[in-house]
C-alpha positions in Angstrom: 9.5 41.2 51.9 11.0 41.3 48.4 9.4 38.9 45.8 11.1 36.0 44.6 11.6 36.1 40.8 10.4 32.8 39.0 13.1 31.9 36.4 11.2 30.0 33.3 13.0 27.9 30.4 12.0 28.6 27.2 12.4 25.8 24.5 10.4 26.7 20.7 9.6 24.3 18.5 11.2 24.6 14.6 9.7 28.0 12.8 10.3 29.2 9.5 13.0 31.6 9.5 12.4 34.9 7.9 14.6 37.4 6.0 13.2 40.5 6.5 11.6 40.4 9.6 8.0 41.9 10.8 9.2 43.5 13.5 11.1 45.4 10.6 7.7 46.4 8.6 4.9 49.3 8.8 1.6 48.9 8.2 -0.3 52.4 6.8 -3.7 51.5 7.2 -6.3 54.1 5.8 -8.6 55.1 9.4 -11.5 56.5 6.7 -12.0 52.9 5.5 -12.7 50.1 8.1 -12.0 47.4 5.3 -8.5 49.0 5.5 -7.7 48.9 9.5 -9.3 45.2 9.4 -6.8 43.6 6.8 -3.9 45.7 8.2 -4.3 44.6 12.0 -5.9 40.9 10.4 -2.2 40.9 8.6 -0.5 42.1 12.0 -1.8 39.5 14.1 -0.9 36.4 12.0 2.6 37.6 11.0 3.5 38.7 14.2 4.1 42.4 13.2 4.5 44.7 16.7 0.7 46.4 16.8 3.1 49.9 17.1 4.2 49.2 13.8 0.3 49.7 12.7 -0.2 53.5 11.6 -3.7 54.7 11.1 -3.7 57.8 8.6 -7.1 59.7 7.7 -6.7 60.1 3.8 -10.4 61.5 2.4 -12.8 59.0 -0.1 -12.5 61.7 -2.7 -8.9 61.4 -3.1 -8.3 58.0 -2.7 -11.3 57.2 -5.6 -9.9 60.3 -8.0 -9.1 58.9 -11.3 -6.3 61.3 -11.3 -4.9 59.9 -8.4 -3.4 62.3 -5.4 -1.0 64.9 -5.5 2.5 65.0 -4.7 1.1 67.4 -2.0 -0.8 65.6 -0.2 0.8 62.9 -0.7 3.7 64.4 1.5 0.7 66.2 3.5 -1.6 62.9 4.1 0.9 60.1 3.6 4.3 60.6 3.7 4.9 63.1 7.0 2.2 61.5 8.8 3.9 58.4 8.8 7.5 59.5 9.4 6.3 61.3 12.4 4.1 58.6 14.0 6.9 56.0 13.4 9.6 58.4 15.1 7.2 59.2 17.8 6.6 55.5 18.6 10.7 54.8 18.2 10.2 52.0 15.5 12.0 53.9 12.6 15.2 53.0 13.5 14.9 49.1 12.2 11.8 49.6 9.6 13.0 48.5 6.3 9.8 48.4 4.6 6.0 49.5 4.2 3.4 47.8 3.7 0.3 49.4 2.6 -3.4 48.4 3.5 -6.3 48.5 0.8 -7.7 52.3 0.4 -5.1 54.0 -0.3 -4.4 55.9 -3.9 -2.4 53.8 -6.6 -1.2 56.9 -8.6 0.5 60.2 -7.7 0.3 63.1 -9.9 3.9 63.5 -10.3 5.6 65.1 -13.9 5.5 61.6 -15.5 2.9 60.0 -13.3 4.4 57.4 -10.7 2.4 55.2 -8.3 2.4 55.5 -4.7 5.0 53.1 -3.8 7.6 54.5 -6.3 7.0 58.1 -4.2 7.5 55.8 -1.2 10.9 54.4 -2.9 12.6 57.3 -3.4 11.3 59.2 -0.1 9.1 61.4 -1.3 11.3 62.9 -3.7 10.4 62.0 -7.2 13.3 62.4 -10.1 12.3 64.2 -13.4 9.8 63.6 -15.2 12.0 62.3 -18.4 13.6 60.0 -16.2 10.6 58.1 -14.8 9.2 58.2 -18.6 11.9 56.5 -20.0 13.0 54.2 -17.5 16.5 55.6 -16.9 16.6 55.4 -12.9 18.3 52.3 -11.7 17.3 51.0 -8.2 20.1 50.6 -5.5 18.6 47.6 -4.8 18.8 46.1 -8.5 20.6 43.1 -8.6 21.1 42.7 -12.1 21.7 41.5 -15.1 21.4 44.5 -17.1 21.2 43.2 -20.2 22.7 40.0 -22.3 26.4 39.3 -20.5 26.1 42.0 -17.8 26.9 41.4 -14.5 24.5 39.4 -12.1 24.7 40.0 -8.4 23.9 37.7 -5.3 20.9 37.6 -3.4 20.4 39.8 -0.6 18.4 40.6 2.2 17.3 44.4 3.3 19.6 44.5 6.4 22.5 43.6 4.2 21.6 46.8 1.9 21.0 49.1 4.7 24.6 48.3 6.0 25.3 49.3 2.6 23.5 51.8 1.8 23.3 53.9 5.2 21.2 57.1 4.9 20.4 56.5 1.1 18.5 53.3 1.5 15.4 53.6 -0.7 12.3 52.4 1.3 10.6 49.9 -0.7 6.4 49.0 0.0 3.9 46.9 -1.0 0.2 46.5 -1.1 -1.7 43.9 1.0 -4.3 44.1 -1.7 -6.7 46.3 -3.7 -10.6 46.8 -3.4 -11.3 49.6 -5.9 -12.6 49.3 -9.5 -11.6 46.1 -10.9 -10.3 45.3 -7.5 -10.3 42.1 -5.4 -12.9 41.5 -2.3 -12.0 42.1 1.2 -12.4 37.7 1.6 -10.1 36.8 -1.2 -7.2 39.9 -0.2 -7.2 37.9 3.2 -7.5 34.5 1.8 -4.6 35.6 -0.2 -2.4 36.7 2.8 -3.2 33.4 4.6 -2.0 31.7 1.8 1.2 33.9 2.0 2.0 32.6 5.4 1.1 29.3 4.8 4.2 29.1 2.1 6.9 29.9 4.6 9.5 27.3 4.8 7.6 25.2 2.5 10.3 24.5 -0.3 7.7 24.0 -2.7 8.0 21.2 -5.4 6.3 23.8 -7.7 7.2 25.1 -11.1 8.1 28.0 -12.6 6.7 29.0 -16.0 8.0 31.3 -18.3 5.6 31.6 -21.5 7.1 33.7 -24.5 5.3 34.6 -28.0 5.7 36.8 -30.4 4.0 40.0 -28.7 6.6 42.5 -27.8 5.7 42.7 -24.1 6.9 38.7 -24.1 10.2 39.5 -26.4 11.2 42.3 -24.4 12.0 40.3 -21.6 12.7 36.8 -23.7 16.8 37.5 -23.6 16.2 37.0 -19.0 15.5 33.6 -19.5 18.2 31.5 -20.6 20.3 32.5 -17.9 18.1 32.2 -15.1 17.0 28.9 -16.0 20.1 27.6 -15.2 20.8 29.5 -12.2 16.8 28.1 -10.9 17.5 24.4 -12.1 21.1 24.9 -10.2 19.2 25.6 -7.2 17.0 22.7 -7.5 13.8 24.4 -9.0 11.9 23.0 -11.5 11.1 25.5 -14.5 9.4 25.2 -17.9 9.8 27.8 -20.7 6.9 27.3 -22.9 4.9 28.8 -25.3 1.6 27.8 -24.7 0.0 29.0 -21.2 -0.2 26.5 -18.5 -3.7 24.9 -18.5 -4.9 22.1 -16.3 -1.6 22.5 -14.1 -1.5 21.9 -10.4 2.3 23.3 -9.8 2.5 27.1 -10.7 4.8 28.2 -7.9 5.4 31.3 -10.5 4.5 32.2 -14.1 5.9 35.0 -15.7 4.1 36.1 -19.8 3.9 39.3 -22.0 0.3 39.9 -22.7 -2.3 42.8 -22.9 -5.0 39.8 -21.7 -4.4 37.0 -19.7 -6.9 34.8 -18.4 -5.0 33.3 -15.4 -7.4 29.4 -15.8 -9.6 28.2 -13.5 -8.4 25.1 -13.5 -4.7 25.8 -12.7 -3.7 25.6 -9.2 -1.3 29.0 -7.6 0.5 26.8 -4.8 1.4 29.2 -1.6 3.8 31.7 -2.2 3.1 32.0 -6.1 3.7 35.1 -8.0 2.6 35.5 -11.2 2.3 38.6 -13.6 1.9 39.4 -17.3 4.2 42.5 -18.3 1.4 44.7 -20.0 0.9 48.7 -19.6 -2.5 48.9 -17.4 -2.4 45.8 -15.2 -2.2 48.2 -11.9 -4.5 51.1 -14.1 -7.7 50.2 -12.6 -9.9 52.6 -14.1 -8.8 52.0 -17.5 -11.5 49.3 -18.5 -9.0 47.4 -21.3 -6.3 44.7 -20.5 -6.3 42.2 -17.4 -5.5 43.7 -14.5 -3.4 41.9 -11.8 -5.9 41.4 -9.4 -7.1 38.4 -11.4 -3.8 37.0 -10.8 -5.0 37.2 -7.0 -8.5 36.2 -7.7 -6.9 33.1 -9.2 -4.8 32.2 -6.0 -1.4 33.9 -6.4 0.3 35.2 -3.5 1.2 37.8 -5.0 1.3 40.4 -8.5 3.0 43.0 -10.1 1.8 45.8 -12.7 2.0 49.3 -14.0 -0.2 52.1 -13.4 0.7 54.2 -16.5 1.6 52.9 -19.8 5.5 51.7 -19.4 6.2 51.8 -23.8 6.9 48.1 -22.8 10.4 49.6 -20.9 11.4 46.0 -19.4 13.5 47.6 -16.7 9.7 48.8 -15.2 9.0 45.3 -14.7 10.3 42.7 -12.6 13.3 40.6 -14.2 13.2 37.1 -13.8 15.6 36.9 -11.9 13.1 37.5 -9.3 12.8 33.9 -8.7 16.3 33.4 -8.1 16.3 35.9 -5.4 13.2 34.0 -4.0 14.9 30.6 -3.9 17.8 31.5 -1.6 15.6 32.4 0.7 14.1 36.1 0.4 11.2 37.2 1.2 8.7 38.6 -1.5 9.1 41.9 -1.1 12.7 41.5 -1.3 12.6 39.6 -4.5 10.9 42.0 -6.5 12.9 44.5 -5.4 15.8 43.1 -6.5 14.5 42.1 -9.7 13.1 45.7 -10.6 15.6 48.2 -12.4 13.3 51.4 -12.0 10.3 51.0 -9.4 8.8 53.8 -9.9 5.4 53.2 -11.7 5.2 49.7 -10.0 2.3 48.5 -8.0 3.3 45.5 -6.1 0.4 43.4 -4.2 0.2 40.5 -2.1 1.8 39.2 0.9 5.4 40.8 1.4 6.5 38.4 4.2 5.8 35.4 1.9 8.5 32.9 1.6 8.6 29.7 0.7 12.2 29.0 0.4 12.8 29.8 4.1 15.2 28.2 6.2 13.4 26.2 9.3 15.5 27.1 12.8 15.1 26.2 16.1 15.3 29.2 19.2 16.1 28.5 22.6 16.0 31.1 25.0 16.7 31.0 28.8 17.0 33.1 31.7 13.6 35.6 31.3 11.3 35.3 34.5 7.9 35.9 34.5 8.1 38.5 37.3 10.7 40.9 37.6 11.2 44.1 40.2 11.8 47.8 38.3 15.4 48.2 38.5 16.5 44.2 38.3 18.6 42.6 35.9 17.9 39.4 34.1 20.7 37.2 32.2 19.6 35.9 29.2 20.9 33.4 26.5 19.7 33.0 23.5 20.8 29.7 21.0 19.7 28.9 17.7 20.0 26.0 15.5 19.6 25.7 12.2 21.8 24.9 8.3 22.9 28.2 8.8 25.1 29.8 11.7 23.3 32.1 13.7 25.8 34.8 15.6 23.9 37.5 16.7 20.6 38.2 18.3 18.3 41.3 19.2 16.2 42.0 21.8 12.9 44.3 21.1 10.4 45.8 24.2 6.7 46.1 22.9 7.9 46.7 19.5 11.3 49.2 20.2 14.9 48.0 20.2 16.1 47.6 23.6 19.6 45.7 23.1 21.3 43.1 21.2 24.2 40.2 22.3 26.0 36.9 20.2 24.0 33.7 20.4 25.3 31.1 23.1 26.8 33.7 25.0 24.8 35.4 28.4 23.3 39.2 28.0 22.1 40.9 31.3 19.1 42.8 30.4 17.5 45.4 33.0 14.5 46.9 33.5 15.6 50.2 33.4 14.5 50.7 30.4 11.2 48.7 30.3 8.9 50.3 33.0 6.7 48.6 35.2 4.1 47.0 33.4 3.5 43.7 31.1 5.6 43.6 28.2 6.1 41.4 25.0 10.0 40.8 24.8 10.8 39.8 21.4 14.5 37.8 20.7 15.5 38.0 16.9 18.1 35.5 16.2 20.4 36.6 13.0 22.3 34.0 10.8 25.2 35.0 8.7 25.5 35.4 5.2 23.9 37.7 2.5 20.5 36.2 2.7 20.4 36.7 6.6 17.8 34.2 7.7 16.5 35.2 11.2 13.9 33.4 13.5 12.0 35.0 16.4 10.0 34.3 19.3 7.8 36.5 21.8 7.6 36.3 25.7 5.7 37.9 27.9 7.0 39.6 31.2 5.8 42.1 34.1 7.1 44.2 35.7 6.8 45.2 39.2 7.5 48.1 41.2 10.1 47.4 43.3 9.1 46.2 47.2 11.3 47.6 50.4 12.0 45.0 52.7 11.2 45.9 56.6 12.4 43.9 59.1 10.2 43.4 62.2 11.5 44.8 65.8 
């Protein structure tokens, strides 16, 4: 007797929708350090990243605690071809558009001109010339300008968007979650800091941004950014304050930008979800240099995220993130997207916090019908999949345990079969995809099982 498949209807409450999506992220987590695998599977869980898209790599104490850093050798030994290999193995890197690195890992790598581990990751493991990383002269792909007083600005976009673009030569840009080391935060506040991350999603904060200038060249050097993008923020609806004395007493700072050697972040200032703030000096990412903040206190504080250097920079601004970065965040991107859209050359870079974060999301609705919760190997199911939001959503995916099965166009039916599931349970994942630049995209997960498929016999 065959089974009779139970057909379920599936109606989701509004979610935040998200640019880059977490299905679209890997996690490197460091197996020699069980703070590392905690945060990074922690992280997994709440944002909904696919627990294939975790990869555990063994990289020894000695050379993640060097002072020198690690080499570009086993960098590409430990790091790099470890996690190209897992990732193909599991079939996830053919929609990853981003890392995402756990704590204990190294921030430096022994390059000509020293770059940190995230640059390496940026341009695939295959650094440009010393001279060029020294005096700022590569320009990201994924730069969205202006490059200087009157140059050309470009519109916001999200990763997808560049890797239609881009193809093949699509840099692949990281993050940290956070950083324990020396001058580093604790293992409570890097989690704290990643709740707060997702607790900003869809917010649209009535936060403001601060821009604080002075006389010290690491302010100056970026002074002539922010004209320009205060109008583009107040267009958008964002409040923002240039000033030049430091927010103090302030319960607002949805970002702060400054240029200064030491920063002391105040105690009494509240970092709503979502905040980035950072301070433009040369060691804010050298942790085992002993002078100037370092951005962890930015985190300590209760900012979502940070940005610094881990080598002097000769105050080159195009090292740091433009402000224009908050521009890129209020139409919608996520984090990780914003700053690297805001960053000329991310090479020397650290970047920490919560990439996902993003509190100028879009809030959708998903419907999806037609999945039952029993299926025979070999059947077919017809799904349709309808979102409803500001934006128009035209196109949807549909991922297996973490791999890209198929795809369809919203409010239209999509057989499915199980050909290419297996028997088993499975976690079917529908990504719904709006149009636009800034592709906003909601998901939701249902679970399904598989069954092998029953012969009916008919009695004599």
């Amino acid at each position: 007797m065959s089974i009779l498949l139970g057909l379920i209807v599936l109606f989701f409450t509004a979610s935040p929708a998200l640019a880059i999506g977490p299905h679209e992220l890997l996690i490197i987590a460091n197996s020699v350090y069980p703070d590392s695998v905690e945060i990074a599977e922690s992280y997994a869980r709440s944002r909904g990243v696919p627990e294939r898209n975790i990869v555990q790599l063994a990289v020894p104490t000695e050379i993640v605690e060097s002072r020198d850093g690690i080499s570009v050798e086993d960098f590409s030994r430990l790091i790099w071809h470890r996690a190209l290999r897992v990732a193909q193995d599991r079939k996830v890197d053919d929609h990853i558009l981003a890392w995402a690195y756990s704590v204990g890992f190294p921030t430096v790598i022994k390059t000509e001109h020293r770059m940190s581990i995230q640059g390496m990751t940026f341009v695939a493991n295959n650094p440009p010339s010393g001279e060029t990383v020294r005096a700022g002269r590569y320009e990201s792909p994924l730069f969205a300008g202006p490059d200087g007083v009157g140059m050309p600005a470009y519109s916001s976009q999200t990763f997808d968007a560049y890797k239609e673009w881009l193809g093949t030569d699509m840099p692949i840009p990281s993050m940290m979650l956070g950083y324990m080391g020396k001058n580093g935060n604790t293992k409570e506040t890097i989690l704290d800091c990643l709740r707060k991350g997702q607790q900003s999603d869809g917010l649209s904060p009535n936060g403001t941004v601060y821009f604080v200038i002075s006389g010290d060249i690491r302010s100056r050097c970026r002074e002539w950014q922010y004209a320009g993008v205060v109008q583009e923020l107040k267009q958008a609806g964002i409040v923002v304050e240039t000033t030049r004395r430091f927010p103090a007493t302030v319960s607002d700072i949805i970002g702060l930008m400054v240029g200064a050697a030491d920063v002391d972040p105040g105690e009494d200032n509240v970092y709503l979800p979502g905040a980035m703030a950072e301070h433009l000096t040369s060691l804010a990412a050298a942790f085992t240099s002993a002078t100037q903040t370092k951005l962890t206190a930015w985190i300590n504080a209760g900012a979502t995220a940070s940005a610094g250097l881990v080598v002097e920079p000769y105050s080159i601004w195009g090292k740091f993130p433009h402000a224009r970065f908050f521009v890129h965040y209020a139409a919608g991107c996520t984090m990780i997207e914003s700053f690297f859209q805001s960053v000329r050359c991310p090479l020397q870079i650290l970047l920490v916090g919560d990439p996902l974060a993003r509190p100028w999301g879009e809030i959708a609705e998903l419907t999806v019908l037609g999945v039952p919760a029993v299926m025979e190997a070999g059947a077919e199911m017809s799904v349709d999949v309808n979102c409803a939001g500001s934006n128009l959503y035209r196109r949807f995916k549909v991922l297996c345990d973490g791999r890209m099965m198929t795809e369809g166009y919203c409010g239209t039916s999509l057989a499915v079969s199980t050909d290419a599931i297996g028997p088993g349970d499975h976690m079917l994942r529908f990504v719904a995809y709006s149009t636009g630049d800034v592709r906003n995209q909601v998901f939701k997960d249902i679970r399904t099982t598989v069954i092998e498929r029953t012969i009916a016999s008919e009695k004599p």
